[in-house]
N, C-alpha and C positions, 0 to 999 in steps of 0.2 A: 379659388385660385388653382388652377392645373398644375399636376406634379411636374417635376423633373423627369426627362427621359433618361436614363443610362441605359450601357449594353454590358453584357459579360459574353467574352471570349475566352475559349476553354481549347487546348490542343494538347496532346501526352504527352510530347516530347519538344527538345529545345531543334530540335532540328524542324519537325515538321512547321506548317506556314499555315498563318490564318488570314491570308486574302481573301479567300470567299465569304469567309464572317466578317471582318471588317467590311468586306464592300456596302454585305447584306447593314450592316450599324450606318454607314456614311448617307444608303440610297434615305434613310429614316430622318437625316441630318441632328444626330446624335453627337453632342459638341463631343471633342479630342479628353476633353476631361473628367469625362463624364462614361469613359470608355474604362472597360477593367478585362486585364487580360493575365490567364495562367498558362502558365507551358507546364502541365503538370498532370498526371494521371488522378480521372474520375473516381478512383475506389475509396475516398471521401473527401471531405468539405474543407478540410485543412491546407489551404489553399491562403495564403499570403494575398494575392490580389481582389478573392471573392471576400475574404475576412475583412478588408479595409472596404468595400463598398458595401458592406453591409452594414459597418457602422457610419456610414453615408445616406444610407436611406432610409429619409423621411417620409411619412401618414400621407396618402396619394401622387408620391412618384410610383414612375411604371417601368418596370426589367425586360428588357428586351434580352431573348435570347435564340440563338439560329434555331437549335433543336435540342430536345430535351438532354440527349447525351452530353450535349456543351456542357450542361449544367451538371453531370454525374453519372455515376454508372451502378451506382449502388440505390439500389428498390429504396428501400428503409433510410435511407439517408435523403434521398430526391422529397419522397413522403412530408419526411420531419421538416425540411428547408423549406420544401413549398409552404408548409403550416406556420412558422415563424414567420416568412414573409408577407403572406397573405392577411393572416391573421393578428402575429402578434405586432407584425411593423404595418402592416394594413396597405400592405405597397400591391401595385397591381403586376402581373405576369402576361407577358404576351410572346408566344412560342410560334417563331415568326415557320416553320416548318409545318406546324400543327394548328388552324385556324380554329379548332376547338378547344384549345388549350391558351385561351385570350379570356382574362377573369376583368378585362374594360366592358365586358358588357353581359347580358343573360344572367345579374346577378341576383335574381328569385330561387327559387327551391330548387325548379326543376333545373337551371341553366349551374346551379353549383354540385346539382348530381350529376350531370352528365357531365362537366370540368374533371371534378374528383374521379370518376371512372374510366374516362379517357387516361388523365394523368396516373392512375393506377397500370392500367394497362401498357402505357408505356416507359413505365418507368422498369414496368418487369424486363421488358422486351430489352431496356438501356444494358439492367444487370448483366441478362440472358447472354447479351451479346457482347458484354465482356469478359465473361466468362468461356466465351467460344473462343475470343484472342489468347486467350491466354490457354488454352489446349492445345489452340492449331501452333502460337509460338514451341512450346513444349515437345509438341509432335515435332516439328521442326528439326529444335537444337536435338533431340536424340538422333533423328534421322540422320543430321549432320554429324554429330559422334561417328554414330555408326560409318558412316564413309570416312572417317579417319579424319575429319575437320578438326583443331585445334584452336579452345577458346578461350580468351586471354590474354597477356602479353606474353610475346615473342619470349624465349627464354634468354638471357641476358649472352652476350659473344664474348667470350676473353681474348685481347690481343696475344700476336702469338707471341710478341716479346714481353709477355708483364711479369715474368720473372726476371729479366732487365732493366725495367722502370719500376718492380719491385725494389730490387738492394739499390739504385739509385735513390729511391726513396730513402732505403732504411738508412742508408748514411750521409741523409744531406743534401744530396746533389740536383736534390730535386723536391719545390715545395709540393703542400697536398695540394694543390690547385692544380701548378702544371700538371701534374703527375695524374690528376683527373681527367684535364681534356686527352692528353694522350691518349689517357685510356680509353675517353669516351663514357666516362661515369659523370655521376654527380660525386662530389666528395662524400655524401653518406653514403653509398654505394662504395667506394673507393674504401673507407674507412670500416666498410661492413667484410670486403673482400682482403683487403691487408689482415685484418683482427684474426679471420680463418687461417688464412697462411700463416700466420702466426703461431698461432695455436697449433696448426698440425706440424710447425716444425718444434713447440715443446713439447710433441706426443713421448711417454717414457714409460716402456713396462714397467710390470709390476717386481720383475728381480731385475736390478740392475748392480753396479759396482759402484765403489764408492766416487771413481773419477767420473763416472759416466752423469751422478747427482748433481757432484760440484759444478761440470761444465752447465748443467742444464742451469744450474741457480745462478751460475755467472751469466750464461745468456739470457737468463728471465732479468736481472739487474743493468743489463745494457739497455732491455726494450724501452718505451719511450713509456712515461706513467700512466699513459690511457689504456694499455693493455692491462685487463686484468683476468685472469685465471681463475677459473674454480676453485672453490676452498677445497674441495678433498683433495687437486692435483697438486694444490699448491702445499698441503701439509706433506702428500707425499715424498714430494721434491726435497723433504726435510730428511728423510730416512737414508740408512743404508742397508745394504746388501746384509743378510741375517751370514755368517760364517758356517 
């Protein structure tokens, strides 16, 4: 009985597109189910969509795959996978870019040495060459540094009134929700930005007076109970002025 055909499809990212490998899977008429696809970088095998077809394939199905890169980018990993498949699930490989890297036939001495050499070969060139991506990216982002590019998110904008939508908050007049979209936060945002201003308005040297104590402890007793204080500022706030 003739195996099952599957394909694997492989691309680094969720942005990039794999029309050309699917086309190359559909011209094979490789049914839709029998199709496995990652959006996820080659630098090993832990791959969500190649893990579930590999507990998929049975003793004479055959893997269709565009080119060897599809399948990995790592030398020593491509090696180990080819040998499990080949070998220990006994599935055949057909590397539809690389017409010597088809193990459906020349499977004597000489046609599995020249498979295994080829596949050596290219599996270096696969590493090789992701290891050139990820220099030229490198080279890049500093190059970009260096012309003053900034990478990241944007650093966050305070309205110019949020010491207005501030004490409308602190007294009521506004819940945390409104008081976020105004702002243009999320409420953890909101609630991370109120806590600071908080805090730096119970900022209290280290000599102060005794009224100067009380008010600060009266205004920490107004705050709302989710503020909480540091334990050394808040033992301090216990103290008075030495005479």
């Amino acid at each position: 009985m003739e195996g099952i055909k599957y394909g694997y499809i492989r691309v680094s990212t969720q942005e990039q597109h794999t029309d050309r490998q699917l086309a190359a899977m559909n011209e094979l008429e490789i049914a839709p189910e029998n199709l496995f696809t990652d959006k996820q970088s080659g630098k090993n095998f832990e791959r969500p969509a190649y893990k579930r077809m590999l507990k998929r394939l049975q003793k004479g199905d055959i893997l269709h795959v565009k080119s060897i890169d599809r399948l990995g980018r790592n030398y020593a990993d491509i090696i180990e996978q080819w040998r499990v498949l080949t070998r220990e699930k006994s599935v055949d490989i057909i590397i539809l870019d690389m017409p010597l890297l088809d193990t459906t036939y020349c499977k004597d001495l000489l046609g599995t040495f020249i498979s295994d050499l080829v596949l050596q070969v290219m599996s270096f060139s696969a590493q090789i060459e992701r290891e050139n991506i990820l220099q030229r990216q490198a080279e890049g982002i500093a190059a970009a540094k260096a012309r003053g590019v900034v990478f990241g998110k944007e650093p966050l904008t305070m309205p110019e009134n949020f010491d207005e939508l501030y004490s409308k908050w602190r007294v009521g007049e506004l819940s945390d929700t409104q008081t976020a979209e105004l702002c243009g936060f999320s409420r953890r945002t909101l609630y991370s930005k109120t806590r600071d201003k908080r805090l730096a308005e119970m900022v209290v040297p280290k000599r102060y007076s005794v009224s100067a104590g009380a008010a600060a402890l009266a205004a920490r007793a107004a705050l709302p109970a989710r503020t909480a204080l540091p334990a050394g500022l808040a033992a301090r706030l216990g103290k008075t002025n030495p005479s």
